[in-house]
TORMAR-116060 format. One record per residue (C-alpha): x, y, z; chain. Coordinates in steps of 0.5 Angstrom, whole numbers, plus 2048, in hexadecimal, padded with zeros to 3 digits. Each point is the difference from the previous one (the first is absolute). Layout:
(rec (X, Y, Z), "A")
...
***
This chain:
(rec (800, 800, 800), "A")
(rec (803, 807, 7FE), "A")
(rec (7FD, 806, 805), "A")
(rec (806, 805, 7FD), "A")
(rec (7FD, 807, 801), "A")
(rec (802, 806, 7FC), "A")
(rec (802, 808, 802), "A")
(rec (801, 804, 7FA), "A")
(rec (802, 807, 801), "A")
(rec (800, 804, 7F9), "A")
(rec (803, 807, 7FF), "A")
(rec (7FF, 806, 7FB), "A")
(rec (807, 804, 800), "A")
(rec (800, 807, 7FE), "A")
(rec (804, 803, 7FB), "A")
(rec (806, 801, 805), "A")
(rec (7FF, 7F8, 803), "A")
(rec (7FC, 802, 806), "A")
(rec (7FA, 7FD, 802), "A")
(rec (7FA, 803, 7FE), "A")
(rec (7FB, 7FA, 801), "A")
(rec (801, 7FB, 805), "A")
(rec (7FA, 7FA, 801), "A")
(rec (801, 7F8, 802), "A")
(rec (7FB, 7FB, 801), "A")
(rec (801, 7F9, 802), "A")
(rec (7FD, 7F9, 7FF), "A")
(rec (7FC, 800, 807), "A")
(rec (800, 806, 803), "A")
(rec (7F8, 800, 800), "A")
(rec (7FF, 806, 7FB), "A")
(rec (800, 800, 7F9), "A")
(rec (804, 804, 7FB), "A")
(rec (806, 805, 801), "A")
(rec (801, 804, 806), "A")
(rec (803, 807, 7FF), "A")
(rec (805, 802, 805), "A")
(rec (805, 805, 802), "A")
(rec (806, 7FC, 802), "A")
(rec (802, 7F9, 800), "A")
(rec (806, 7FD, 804), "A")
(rec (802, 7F9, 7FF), "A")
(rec (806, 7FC, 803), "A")
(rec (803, 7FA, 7FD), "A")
(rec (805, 7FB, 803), "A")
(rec (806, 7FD, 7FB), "A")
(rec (802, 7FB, 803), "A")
(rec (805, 7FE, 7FC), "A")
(rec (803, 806, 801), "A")
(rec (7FF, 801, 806), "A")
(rec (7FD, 807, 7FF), "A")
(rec (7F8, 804, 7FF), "A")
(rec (7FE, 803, 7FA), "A")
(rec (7FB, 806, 802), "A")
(rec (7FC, 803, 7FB), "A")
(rec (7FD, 806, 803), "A")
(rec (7FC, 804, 7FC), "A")
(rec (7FB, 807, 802), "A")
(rec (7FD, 805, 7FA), "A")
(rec (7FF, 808, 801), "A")
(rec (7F9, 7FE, 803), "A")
(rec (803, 7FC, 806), "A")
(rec (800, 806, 807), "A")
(rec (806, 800, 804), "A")
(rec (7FA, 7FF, 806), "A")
(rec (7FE, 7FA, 7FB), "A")
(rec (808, 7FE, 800), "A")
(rec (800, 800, 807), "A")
(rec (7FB, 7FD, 802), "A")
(rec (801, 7FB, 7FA), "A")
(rec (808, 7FD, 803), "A")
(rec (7FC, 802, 808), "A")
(rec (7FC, 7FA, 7FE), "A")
(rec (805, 7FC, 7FD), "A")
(rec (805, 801, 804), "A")
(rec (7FB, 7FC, 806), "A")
(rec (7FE, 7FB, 7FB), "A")
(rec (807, 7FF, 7FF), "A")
(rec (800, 7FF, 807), "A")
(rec (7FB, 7FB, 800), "A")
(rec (802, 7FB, 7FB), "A")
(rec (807, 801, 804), "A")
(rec (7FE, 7FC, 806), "A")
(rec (7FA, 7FC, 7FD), "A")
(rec (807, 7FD, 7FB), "A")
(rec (805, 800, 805), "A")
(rec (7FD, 800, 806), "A")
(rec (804, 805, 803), "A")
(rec (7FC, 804, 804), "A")
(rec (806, 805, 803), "A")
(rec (802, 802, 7F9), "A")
(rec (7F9, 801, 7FE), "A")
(rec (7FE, 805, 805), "A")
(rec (806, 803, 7FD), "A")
(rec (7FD, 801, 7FA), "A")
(rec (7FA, 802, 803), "A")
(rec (804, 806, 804), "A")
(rec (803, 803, 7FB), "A")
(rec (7FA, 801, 7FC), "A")
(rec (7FD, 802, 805), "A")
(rec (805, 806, 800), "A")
(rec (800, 800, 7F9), "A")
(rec (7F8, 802, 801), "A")
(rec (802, 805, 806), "A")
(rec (805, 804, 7FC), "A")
(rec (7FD, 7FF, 7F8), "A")
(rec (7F9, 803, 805), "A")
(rec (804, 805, 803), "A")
(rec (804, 803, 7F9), "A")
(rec (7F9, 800, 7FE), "A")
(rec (7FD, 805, 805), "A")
(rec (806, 804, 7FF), "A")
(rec (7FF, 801, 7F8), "A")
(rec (7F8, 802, 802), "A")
(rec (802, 805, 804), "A")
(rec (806, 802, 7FB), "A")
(rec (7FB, 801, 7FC), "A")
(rec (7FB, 804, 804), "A")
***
């Protein structure tokens, strides 16, 4: 029995090679259809090289406010799969703290952009 799924990401460059449209869609991810998006991050593990390719991909729509929000969330899913693959506790809690730290300061630089602003 074959139960592979699919993910696939489709991209439309600018002419300077900028993304300018971004959409996924997946196999079994209970919708149909492309789903647009802002911002795409993606890590992949090379085990014969011993190295992770990532393909991290924003177009001109994509809000600082959204970005930070975007890698604050990660960061604590990256924690979570941290723990839930190794079962290391400690490291995850450390994961966890400096996202936590990253949402705090990326909070803070906003506030003082707003009052830059006003």
């Amino acid at each position: 029995m074959n139960d592979e799924k699919t993910i696939q990401i489709y991209v439309n460059l600018d002419k300077n090679r900028f993304p300018e449209k971004i959409e996924w869609e997946a196999s079994d991810a209970g919708f149909g259809g492309r789903q647009d998006t802002n911002s795409f991050l993606l890590s992949v593990w090379d085990n014969e090289k011993q190295s992770a390719l990532a393909l991290n991909l924003w177009n001109e729509k994509m809000l600082v406010e959204d970005m930070n929000m975007h890698f604050f969330q990660t960061l604590h899913a990256m924690a979570e799969s941290y723990r839930t693959a190794t079962g290391n506790i400690a490291l995850a809690q450390s994961i966890q703290d400096f996202a936590q730290k990253f949402g705090e300061l990326a909070e803070a630089e906003a506030e003082k952009q707003k009052n830059k602003n006003e």
